[in-house]
Each structure stands twice: as structure tokens, then as C-alpha cells.
N, C-alpha and C positions, 0 to 999 in steps of 0.2 A: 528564472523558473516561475511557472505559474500553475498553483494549488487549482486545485478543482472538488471542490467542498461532496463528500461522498455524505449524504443525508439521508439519503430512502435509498429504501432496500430493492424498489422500480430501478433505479438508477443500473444495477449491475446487468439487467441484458444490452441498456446501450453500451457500459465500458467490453462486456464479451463482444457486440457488435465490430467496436471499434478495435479488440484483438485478431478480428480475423487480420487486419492489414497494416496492425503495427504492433508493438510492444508496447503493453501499457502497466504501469505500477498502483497500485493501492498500499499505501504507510497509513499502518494503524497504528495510532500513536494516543498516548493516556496524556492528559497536559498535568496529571498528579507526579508524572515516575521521571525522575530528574538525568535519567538513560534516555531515556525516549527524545525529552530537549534537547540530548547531545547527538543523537542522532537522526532529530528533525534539523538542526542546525547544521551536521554535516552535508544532508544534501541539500538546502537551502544555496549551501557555498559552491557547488558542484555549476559552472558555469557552463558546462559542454553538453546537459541533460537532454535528450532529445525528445525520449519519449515522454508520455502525456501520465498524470501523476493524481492521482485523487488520493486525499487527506480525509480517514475517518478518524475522530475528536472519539476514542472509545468510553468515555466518561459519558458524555451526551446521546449516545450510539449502541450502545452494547448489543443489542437485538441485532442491526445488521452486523456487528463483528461476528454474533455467534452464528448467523444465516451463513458469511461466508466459511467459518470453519468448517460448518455442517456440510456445504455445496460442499467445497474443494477439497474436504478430507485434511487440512490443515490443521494442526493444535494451534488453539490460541495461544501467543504469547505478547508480550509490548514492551518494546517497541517491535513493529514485523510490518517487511517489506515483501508485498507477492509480486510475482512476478507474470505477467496473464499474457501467451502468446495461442491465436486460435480457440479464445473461448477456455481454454485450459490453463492452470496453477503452472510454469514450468521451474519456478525457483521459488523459495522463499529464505528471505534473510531477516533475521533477531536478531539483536542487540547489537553488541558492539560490529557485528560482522555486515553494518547495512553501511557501507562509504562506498565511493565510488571507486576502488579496485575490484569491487565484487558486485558492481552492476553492468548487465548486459549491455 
């Protein structure tokens, strides 16, 4: 698997670019909340991950965590796994519900 560091808030029309023609994740993870480790480390281990994955640090970040709740109408939470297919939210998964039974 390989992170793709979400740092600016520019960055989110290329990842909606890039959901017209695939699925793509954003894990908002706090590197404070010792939940979010475990399930940054779950999908870490997930070797079959196909689609493309951007990592926002919500500690360092908060301004874009709250641009996307605002955009996508999602409640903040952390650890939270969205799901972006066509420019659009189509799943989100917190907490312990983010392992790879419950990803697309």
C-alpha cells in the first residue's frame, strides 16, 4: 500500500478528478487517538488494496478535515474512512468499522 499525503485543501479536485474513474479513499486519522493506530494499521496490513488512498494527519490538518465535512456533508469523526466514487462521498467508515470486510 502506498499513502499519498492529503496536505492542501487544492489537492481534493484532483482526488474528485481521479474518482470519476476509480474509487478512491481519504483516512482521516489523528496520530493522538490510539483507535485510529489500530485502524491505520489495519489497513496498512490489507495486501489486496487496490484503490488509491490519501492519508490526512488531522492533528496537522484540521482546516482541510473540516473543508471536507463541510463539502461532503459528513460529520467529523477519527478515525474515518470516505469513500469517493464520481466526485461523490459514497460510504464512510469510523472506527472500528474501517478493516477490509467493509471496504469496497
Amino acid at each position: 500500500m502506498q499513502w499519498h499525503n492529503l496536505t492542501d485543501i487544492g489537492q481534493l479536485a484532483m482526488i474528485e478528478s481521479v474518482s470519476e474513474n476509480e474509487t478512491v479513499l481519504i483516512f482521516k486519522h489523528s496520530t493522538r487517538c490510539s483507535i485510529s493506530a489500530m485502524a491505520k494499521a489495519r489497513l496498512e496490513r490489507i495486501e489486496t488494496l487496490k484503490q488509491s488512498i490519501y492519508y490526512l494527519d488531522l492533528i496537522s490538518y484540521r482546516d482541510i478535515s473540516n473543508f471536507i465535512a463541510e463539502k461532503y456533508k459528513v460529520q467529523h469523526e477519527s478515525p474515518q474512512l470516505l469513500v469517493l466514487k464520481n466526485k461523490q462521498v459514497v460510504d464512510v467508515l469510523n472506527h472500528s468499522d474501517i478493516a477490509e470486510r467493509n471496504l469496497p
